[in-house]
C-alpha atoms as one frame of an Amber mdcrd trajectory, in Angstrom:
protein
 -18.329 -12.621  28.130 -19.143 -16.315  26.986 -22.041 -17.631  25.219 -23.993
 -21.124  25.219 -26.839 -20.401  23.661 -26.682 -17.720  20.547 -26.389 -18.703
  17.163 -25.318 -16.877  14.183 -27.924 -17.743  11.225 -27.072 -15.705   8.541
 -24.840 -13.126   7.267 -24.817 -11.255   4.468 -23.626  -7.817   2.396 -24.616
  -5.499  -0.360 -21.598  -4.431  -2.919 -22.817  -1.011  -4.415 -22.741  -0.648
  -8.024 -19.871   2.242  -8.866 -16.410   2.014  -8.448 -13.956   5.121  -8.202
 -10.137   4.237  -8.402  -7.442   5.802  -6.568  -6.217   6.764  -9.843  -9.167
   8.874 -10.270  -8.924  10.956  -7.006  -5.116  11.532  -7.356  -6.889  12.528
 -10.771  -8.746  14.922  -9.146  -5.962  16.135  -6.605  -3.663  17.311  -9.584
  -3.267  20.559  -8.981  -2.499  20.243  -5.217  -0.223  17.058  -6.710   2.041
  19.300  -9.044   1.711  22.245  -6.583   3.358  19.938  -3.684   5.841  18.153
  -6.152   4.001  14.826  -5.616   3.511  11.846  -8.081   0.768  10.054  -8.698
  -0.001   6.567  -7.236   1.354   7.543  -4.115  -2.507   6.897  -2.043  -2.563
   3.078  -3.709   1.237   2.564  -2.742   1.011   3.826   1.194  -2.639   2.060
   1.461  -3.365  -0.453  -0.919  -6.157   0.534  -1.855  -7.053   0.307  -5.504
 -10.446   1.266  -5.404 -13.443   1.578  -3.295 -17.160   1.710  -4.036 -20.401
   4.299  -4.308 -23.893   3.940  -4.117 -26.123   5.527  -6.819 -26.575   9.032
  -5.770 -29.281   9.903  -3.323 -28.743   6.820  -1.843 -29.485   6.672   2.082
 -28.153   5.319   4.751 -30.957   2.867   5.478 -32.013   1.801   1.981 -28.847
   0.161   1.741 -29.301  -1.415   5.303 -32.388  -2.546   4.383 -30.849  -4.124
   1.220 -28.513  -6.013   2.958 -30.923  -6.781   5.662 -33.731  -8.386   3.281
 -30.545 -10.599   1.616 -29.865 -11.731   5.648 -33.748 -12.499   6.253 -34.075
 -14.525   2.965 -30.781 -16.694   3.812 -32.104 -17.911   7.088 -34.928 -19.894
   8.312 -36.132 -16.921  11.066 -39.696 -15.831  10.282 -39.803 -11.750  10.638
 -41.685 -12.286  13.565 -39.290 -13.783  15.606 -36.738 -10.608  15.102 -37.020
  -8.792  18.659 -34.145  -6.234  18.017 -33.058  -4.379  14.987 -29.773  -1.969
  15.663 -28.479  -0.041  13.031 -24.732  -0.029  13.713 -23.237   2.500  10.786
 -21.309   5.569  10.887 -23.285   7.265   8.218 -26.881   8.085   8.951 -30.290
   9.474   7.020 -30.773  11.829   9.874 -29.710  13.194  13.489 -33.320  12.291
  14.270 -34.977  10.038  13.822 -32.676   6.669  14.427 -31.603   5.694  10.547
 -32.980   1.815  12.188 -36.645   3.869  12.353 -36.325   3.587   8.502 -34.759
   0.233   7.800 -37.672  -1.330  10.989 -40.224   0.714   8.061 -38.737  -0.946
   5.186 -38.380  -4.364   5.805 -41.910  -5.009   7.841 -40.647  -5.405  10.914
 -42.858  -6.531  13.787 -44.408  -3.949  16.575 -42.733  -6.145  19.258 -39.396
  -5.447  17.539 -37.236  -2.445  19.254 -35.344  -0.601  17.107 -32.151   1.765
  17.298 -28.889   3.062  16.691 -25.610   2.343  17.877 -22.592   4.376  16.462
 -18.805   3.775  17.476 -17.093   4.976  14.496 -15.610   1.722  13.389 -16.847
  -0.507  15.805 -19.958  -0.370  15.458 -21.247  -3.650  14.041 -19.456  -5.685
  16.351 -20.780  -3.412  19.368 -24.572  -3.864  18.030 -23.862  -7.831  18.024
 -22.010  -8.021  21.208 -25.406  -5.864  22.410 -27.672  -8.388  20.870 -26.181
 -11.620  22.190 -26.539 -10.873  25.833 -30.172 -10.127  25.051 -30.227 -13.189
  23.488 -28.279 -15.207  25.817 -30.783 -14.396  28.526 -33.396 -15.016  26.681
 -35.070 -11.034  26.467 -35.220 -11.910  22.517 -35.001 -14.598  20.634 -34.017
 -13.266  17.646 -32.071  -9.986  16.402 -31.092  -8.270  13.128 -28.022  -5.899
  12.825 -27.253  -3.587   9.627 -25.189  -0.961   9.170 -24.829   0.839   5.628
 -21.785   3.193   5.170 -21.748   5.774   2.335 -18.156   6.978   2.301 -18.542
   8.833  -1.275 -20.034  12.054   0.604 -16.738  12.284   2.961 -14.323  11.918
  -0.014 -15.991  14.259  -2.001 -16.495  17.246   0.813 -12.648  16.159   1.708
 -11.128  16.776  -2.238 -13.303  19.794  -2.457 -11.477  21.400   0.615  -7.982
  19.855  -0.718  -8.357  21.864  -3.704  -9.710  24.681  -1.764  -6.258  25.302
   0.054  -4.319  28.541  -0.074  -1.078  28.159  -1.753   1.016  27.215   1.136
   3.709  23.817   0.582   4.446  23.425   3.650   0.409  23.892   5.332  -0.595
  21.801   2.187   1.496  19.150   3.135   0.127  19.074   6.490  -3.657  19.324
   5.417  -2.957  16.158   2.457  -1.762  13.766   5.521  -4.275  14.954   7.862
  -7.084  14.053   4.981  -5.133  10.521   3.801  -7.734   8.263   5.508 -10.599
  10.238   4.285  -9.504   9.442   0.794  -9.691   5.802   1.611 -13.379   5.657
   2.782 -15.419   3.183   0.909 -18.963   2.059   0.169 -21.800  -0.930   1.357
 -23.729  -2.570   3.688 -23.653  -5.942   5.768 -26.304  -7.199   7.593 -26.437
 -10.254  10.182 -28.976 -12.227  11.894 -28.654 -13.740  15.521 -31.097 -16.260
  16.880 -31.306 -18.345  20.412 -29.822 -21.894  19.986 -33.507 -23.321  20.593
 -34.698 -21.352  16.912 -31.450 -22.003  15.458 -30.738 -23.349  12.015 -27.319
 -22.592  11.444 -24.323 -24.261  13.590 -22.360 -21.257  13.509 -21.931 -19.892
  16.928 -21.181 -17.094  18.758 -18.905 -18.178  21.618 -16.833 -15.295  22.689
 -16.426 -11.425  23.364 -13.818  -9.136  24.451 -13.916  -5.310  24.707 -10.954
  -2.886  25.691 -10.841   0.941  25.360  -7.564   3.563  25.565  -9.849   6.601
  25.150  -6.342   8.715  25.763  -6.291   8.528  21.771  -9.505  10.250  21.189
  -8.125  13.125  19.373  -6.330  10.806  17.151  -9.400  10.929  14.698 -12.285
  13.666  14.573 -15.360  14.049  12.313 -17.669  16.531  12.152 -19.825  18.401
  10.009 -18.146  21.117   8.229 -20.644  23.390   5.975 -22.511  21.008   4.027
 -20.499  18.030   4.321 -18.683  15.379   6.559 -15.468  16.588   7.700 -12.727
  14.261   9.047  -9.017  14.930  10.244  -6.735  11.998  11.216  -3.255  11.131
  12.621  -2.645   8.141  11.027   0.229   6.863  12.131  -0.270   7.698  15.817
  -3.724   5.996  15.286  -2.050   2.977  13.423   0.213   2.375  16.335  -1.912
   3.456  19.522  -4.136   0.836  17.738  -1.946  -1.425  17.545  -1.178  -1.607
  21.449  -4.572  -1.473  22.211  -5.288  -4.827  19.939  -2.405  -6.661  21.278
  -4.010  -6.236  25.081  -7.505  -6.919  23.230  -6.124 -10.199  21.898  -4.623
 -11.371  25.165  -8.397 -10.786  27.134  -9.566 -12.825  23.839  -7.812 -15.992
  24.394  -7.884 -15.475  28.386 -11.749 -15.140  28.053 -12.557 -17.700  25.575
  -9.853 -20.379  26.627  -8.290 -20.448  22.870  -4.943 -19.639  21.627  -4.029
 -18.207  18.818  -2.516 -22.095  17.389  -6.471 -22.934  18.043  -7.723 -20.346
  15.099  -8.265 -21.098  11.647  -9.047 -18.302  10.173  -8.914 -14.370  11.283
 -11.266 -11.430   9.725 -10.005  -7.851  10.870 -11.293  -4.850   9.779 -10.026
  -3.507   7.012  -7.698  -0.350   7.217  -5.425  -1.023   4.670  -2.044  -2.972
   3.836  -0.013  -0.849   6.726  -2.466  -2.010   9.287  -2.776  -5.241   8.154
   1.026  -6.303   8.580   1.332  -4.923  11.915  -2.101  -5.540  13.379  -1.271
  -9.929  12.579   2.178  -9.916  12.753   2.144  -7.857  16.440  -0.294 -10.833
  17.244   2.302 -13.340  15.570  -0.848 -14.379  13.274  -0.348 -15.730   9.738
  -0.860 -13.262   7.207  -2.798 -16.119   5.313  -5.512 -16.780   7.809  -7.074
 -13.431   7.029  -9.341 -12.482   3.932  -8.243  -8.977   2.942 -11.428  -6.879
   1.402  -9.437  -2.998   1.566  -7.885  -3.376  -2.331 -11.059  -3.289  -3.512
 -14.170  -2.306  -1.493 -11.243   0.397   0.409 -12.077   1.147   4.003 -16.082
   0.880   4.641 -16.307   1.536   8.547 -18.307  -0.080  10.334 -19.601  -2.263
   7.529 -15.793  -3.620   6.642 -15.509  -6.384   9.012 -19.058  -7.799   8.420
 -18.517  -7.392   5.052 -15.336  -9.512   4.760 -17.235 -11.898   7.053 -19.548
 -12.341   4.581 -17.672 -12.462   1.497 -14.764 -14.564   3.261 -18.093 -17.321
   3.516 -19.393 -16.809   0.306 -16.058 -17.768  -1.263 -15.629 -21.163   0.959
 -12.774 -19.679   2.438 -14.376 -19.393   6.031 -15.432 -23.593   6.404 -17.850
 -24.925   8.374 -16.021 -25.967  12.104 -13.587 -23.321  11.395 -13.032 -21.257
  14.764 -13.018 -17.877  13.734 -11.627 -14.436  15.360 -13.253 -10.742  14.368
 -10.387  -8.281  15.330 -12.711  -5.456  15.654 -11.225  -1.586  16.202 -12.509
   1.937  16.328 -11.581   5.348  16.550 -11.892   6.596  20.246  -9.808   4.063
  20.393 -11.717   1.070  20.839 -11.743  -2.538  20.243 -13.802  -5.625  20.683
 -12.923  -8.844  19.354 -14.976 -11.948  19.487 -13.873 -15.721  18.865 -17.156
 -17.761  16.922 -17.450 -21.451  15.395
């Protein structure tokens, strides 16, 4: 679909305060490390990923949505008022009921008139919710809408060491179990938070212009979480998912430039979401894109689902690196498999 009329006003994220090196799960994986004949540095070499970030514990869900959601309000111009849909677009919730957006509509004194839910697609998420809020916007149902998301990996990487070390003494079953847990051990922390208006309350030139969505739900099995005991459980094939991903983005990318009438020599700047090093080289080089048009987050804030593409969004503006005029692409990509991808000014 193609947009005239929706604006995006303000972005922004929330960096949480703890950081926990690979270094220091390997750390914790020593046993099953000697026991398997493995070295250490082996999870920052394969992703690299050098650390990742936690919230203080007890932190939910929604308070950190709301955090990053108060920084988006205060960077715009759009009264509270105006904000006619809030979607809370994370992976990690407070509960199975109520909607975590219940919460974050609570905590930041949202209007009445304001709806308010959830939309989870692994991944994908945030760029689902704001593909969902433009059309509203675009015909002029709302004239304004926030979108959070707040990810807590720490809870998946803990339940997911605690089972590592749990395993029976078995090389070749160990072996087995340590790849099918590798992405869980590269789950990271935060929250990003964006607000779209209607061109006519608009005080940001920053447009929306473009969105694309393609599914191969053939590769659902690729990736499964669930809740195992009292944790978050999650087993993944990583490289089929890498390259079943891959494919899927490359058809993505064509609809992209089809839909929006760019090419990939009209783009100044790419933000994908943030897998690791692996995906990174083949995702842009598949789509013949320069390495250096892309603002790579995963080193350091590791692999934050839903919240890693707005988050390098954000921080890719905050550091001038994403210019006013630039024409931007959001390679967006989810477990089920999905992927949207939208093209914005």
């Amino acid at each position: 679909m193609r947009f005239q009329d929706v604006h995006i006003e303000s972005i922004a994220h929330v960096v949480p305060e703890r950081v926990i090196t690979s270094a220091e799960i390997e750390g914790r994986l020593a046993p099953l490390y000697e026991r398997l004949n493995l070295s250490a540095g082996r999870l920052e070499l394969m992703s690299g990923i050098r650390e990742r970030r936690a919230f203080a514990k007890g932190t939910r869900p929604s308070e950190a949505s709301a955090r990053a959601g108060r920084f988006a309000l205060e960077r715009c111009g759009v009264d509270r008022s105006s904000i006619g849909l809030l979607i809370h677009a994370g992976v990690s919730r407070d509960y199975v009921e109520p909607a975590t957006a219940s919460f974050v509509h609570r905590a930041l004194k949202l209007p009445s008139a304001c709806a308010a839910y959830d939309v989870s697609n692994a991944c994908l998420g945030f760029v689902n919710a704001l593909g969902i809020a433009a059309v509203q916007i675009e015909s002029r149902t709302i004239e304004a809408a926030l979108i959070v998301a707040g990810e807590n990996g720490e809870l998946l990487t803990e339940r997911t060491i605690q089972k590592l070390l749990a395993l029976p003494i078995d090389a070749r079953a160990n072996r087995e179990a340590l790849k099918s847990a590798y992405a869980s051990l590269t789950i990271g922390s935060g929250a990003a938070a964006c607000v779209l208006t209607h061109r006519s309350i608009a005080c940001s030139s920053r447009r929306l212009l473009a969105s694309v969505s393609r599914a191969a739900t053939e590769h659902v099995d690729l990736c499964r979480g669930d809740f195992d005991g009292d944790g978050l459980s999650m087993e993944t094939d990583s490289e089929a998912l890498l390259q079943a991903g891959n494919v899927l983005a490359r058809a993505t990318w064509i609809e992209l430039e089809r839909e929006s009438g760019f090419t990939k020599r009209d783009f100044a700047k790419i933000v994908t979401h943030q897998v690791g090093s692996a995906h990174r080289r083949l995702i842009l080089g598949s789509l013949e894109l320069d390495l250096e048009l892309d603002f790579p987050t995963f080193a350091t804030f590791g692999n934050v689902g839903s919240v890693s593409l707005p988050l390098s969004f954000s921080a890719a503006c905050d550091a001038g690196f994403i210019r006013e005029g630039d024409l931007t692409a959001w390679l967006g990509i989810g477990s089920g498999l999905h992927c949207q991808m939208l093209a914005m000014r």
